[in-house]
PyMOL CGO cylinders between C-alpha atoms (Angstrom):
from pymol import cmd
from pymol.cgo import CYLINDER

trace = [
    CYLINDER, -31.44, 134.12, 6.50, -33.88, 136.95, 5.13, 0.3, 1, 1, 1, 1, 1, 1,
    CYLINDER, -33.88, 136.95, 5.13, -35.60, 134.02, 3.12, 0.3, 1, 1, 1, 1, 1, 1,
    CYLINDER, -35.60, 134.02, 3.12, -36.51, 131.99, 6.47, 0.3, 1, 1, 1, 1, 1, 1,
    CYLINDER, -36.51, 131.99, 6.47, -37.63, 136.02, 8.54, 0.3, 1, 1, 1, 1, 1, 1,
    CYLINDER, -37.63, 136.02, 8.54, -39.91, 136.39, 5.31, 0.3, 1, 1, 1, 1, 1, 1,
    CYLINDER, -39.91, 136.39, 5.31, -41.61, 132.71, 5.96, 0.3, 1, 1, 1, 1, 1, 1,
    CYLINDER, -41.61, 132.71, 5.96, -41.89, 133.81, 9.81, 0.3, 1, 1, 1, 1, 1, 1,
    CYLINDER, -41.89, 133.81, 9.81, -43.76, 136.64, 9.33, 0.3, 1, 1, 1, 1, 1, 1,
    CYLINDER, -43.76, 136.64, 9.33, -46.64, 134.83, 7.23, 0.3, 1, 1, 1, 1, 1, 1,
    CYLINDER, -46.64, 134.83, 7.23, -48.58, 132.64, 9.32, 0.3, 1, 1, 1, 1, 1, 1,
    CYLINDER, -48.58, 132.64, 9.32, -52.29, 131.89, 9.07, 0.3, 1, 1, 1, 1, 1, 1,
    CYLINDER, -52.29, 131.89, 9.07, -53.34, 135.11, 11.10, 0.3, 1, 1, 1, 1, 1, 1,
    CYLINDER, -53.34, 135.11, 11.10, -51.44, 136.92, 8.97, 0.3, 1, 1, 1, 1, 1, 1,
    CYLINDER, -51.44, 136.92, 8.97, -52.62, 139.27, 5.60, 0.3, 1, 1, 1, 1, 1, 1,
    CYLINDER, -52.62, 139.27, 5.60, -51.74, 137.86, 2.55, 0.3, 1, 1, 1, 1, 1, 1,
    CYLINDER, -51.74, 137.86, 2.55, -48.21, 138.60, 1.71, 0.3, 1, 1, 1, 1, 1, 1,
    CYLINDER, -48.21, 138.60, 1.71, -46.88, 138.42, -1.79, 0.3, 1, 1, 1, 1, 1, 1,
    CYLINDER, -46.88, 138.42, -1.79, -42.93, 139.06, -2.50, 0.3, 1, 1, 1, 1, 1, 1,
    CYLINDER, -42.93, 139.06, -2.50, -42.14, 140.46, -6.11, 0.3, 1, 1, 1, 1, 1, 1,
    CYLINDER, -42.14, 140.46, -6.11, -38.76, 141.57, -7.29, 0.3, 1, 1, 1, 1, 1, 1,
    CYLINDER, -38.76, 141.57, -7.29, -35.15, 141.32, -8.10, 0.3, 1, 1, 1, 1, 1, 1,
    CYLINDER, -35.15, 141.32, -8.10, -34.23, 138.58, -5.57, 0.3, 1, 1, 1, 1, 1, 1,
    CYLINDER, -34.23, 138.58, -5.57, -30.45, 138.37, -7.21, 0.3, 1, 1, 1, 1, 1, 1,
    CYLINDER, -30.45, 138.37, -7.21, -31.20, 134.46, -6.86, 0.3, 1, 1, 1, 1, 1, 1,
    CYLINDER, -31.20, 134.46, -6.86, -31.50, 131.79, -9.66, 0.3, 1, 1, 1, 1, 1, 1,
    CYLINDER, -31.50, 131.79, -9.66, -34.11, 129.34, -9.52, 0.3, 1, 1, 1, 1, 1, 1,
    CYLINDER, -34.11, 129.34, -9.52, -32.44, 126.71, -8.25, 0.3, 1, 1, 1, 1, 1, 1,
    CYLINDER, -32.44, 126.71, -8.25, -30.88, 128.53, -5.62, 0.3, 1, 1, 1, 1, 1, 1,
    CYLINDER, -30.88, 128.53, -5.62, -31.35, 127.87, -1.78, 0.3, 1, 1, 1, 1, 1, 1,
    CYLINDER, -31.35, 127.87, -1.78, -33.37, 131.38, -1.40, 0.3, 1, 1, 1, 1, 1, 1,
    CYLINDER, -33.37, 131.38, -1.40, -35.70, 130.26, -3.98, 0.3, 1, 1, 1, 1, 1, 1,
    CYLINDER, -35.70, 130.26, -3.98, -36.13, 126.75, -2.92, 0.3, 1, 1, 1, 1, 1, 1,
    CYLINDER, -36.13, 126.75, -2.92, -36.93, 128.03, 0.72, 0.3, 1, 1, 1, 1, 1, 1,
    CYLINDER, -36.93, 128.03, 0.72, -39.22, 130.86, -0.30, 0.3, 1, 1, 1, 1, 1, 1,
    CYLINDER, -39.22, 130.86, -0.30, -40.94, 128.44, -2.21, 0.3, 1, 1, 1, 1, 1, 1,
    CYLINDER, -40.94, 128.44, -2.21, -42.22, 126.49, 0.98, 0.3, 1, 1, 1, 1, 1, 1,
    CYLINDER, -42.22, 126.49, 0.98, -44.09, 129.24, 1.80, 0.3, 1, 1, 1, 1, 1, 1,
    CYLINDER, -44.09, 129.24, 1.80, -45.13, 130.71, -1.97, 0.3, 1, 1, 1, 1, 1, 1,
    CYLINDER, -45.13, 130.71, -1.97, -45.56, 129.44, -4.78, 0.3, 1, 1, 1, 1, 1, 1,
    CYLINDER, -45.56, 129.44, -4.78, -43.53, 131.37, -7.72, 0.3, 1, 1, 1, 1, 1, 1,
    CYLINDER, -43.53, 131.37, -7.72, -45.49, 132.63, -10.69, 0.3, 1, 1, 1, 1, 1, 1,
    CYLINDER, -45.49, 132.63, -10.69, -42.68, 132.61, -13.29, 0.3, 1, 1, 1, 1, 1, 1,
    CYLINDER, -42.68, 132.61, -13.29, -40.55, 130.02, -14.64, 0.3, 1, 1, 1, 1, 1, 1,
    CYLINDER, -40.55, 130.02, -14.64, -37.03, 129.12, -15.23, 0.3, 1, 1, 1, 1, 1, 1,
    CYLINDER, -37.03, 129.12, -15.23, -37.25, 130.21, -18.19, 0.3, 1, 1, 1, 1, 1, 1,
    CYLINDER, -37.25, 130.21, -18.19, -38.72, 133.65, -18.39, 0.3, 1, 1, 1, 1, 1, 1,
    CYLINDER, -38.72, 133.65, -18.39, -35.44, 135.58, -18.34, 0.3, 1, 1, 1, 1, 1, 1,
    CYLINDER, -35.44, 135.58, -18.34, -35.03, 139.34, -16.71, 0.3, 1, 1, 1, 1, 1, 1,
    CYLINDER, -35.03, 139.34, -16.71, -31.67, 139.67, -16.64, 0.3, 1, 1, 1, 1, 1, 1,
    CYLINDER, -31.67, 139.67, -16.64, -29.75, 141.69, -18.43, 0.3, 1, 1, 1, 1, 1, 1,
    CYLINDER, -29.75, 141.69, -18.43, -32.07, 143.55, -20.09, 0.3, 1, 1, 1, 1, 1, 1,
    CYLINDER, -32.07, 143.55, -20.09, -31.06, 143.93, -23.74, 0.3, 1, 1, 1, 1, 1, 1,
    CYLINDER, -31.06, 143.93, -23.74, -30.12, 140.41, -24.02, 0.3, 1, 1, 1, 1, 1, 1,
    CYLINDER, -30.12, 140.41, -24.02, -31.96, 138.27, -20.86, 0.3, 1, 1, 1, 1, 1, 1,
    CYLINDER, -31.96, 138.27, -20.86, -30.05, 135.26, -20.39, 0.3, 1, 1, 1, 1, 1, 1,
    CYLINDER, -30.05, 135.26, -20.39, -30.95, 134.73, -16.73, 0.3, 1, 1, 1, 1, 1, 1,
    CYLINDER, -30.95, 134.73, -16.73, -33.86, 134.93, -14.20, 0.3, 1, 1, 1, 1, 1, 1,
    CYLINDER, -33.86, 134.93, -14.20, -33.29, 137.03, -10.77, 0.3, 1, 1, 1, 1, 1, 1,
    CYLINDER, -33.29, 137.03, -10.77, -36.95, 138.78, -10.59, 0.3, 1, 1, 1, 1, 1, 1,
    CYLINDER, -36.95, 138.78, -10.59, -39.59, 136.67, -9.30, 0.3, 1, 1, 1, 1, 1, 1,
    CYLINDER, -39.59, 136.67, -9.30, -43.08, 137.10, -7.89, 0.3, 1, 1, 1, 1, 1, 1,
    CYLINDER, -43.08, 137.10, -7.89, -44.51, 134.78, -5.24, 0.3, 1, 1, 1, 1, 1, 1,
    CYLINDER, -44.51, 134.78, -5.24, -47.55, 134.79, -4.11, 0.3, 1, 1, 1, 1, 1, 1,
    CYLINDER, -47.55, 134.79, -4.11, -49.40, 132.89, -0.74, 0.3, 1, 1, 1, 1, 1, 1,
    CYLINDER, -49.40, 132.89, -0.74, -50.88, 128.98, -1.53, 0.3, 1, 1, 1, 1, 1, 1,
    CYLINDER, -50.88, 128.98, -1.53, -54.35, 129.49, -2.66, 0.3, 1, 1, 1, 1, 1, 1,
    CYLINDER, -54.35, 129.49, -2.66, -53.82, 132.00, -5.13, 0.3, 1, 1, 1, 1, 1, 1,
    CYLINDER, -53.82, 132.00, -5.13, -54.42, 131.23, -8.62, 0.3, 1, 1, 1, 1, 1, 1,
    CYLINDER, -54.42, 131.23, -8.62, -52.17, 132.75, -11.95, 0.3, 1, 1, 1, 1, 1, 1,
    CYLINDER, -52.17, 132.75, -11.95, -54.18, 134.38, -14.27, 0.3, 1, 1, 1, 1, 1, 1,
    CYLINDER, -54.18, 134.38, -14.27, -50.97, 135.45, -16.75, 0.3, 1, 1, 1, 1, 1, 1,
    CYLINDER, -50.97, 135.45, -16.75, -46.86, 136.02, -16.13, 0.3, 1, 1, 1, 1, 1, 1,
    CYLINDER, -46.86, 136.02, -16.13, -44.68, 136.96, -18.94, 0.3, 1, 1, 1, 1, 1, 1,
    CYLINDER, -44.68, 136.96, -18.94, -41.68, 138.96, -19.47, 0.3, 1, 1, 1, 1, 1, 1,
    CYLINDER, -41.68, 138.96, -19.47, -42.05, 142.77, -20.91, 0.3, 1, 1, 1, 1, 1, 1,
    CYLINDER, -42.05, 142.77, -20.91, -39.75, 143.33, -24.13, 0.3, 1, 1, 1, 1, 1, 1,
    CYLINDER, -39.75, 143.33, -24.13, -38.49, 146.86, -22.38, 0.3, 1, 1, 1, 1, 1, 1,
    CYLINDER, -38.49, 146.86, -22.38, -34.78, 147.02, -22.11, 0.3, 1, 1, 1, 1, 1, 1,
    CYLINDER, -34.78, 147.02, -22.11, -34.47, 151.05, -21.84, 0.3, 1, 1, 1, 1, 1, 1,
    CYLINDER, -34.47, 151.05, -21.84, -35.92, 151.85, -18.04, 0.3, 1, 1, 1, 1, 1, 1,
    CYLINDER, -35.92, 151.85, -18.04, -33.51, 149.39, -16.25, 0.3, 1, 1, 1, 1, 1, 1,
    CYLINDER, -33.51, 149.39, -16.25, -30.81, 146.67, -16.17, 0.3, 1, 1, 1, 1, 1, 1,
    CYLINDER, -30.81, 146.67, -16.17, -33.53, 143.98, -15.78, 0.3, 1, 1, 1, 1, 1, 1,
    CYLINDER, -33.53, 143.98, -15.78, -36.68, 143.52, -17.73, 0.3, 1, 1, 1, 1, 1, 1,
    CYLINDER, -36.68, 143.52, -17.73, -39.82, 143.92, -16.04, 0.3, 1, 1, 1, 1, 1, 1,
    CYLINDER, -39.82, 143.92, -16.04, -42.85, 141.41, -15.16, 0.3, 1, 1, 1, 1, 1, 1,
    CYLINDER, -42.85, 141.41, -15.16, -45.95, 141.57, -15.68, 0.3, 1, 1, 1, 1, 1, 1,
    CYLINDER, -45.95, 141.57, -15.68, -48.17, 139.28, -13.38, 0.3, 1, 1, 1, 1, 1, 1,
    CYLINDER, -48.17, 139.28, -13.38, -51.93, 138.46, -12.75, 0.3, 1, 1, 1, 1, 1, 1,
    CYLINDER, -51.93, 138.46, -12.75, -52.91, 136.71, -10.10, 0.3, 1, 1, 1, 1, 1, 1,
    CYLINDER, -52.91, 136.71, -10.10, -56.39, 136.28, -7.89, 0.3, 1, 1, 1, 1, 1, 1,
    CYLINDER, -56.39, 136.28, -7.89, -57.23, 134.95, -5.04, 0.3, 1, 1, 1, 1, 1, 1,
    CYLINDER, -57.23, 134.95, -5.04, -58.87, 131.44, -5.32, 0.3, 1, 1, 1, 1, 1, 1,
    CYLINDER, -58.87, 131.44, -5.32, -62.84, 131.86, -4.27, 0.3, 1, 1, 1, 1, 1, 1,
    CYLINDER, -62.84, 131.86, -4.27, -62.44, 128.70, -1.88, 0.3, 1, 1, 1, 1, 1, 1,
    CYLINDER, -62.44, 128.70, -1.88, -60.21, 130.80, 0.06, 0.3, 1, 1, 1, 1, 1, 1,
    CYLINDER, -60.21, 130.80, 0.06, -62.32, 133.86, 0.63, 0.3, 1, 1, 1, 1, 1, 1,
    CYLINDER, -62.32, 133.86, 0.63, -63.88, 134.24, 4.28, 0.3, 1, 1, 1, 1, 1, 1,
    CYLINDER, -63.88, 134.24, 4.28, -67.21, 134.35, 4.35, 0.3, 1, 1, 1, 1, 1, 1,
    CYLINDER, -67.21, 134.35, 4.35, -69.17, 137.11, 5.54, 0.3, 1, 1, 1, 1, 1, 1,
]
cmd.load_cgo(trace, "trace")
């Protein structure tokens, strides 16, 4: 349900919106499969968050609009500040999809 309100609110008149966070969903899960017609993810399967001092499974994602490029995701090696590991994620937006002035 929240998945398909998040797709609703970006439409083409919209600003950019990128979603980033513990989604408590795996990657093959229906949330992630929906919210991926809309965004494309910038981590993988495999880059593992959860738990922190031994990651065996992916719940934090990024996602950012089509037409944004990744420049660099990977998973911090910090298991102290929180129960999941943090990301750290690049991304621009693609010159083709700039207005022009």
């Amino acid at each position: 349900e929240q998945a398909n309100a998040l797709k609703k609110l970006q439409t083409g008149e919209s600003p950019p919106i990128l979603i980033a966070g513990d989604l408590n969903a795996v990657p093959d899960s229906a949330t992630i499969k929906t919210l991926s017609e809309t965004w494309v993810p910038t981590t993988n399967a495999s880059m593992f968050t959860f738990p922190s001092k031994e990651p065996k499974r992916q719940l934090d994602y990024v996602l950012v609009p089509k037409g944004w490029r990744l420049v660099e995701a990977r998973v911090i090696d910090e298991s102290i500040a929180s129960d999941h590991r943090p990301l750290l994620v690049i991304v621009e937006k693609e010159l083709a999809n700039l207005p022009v002035p």
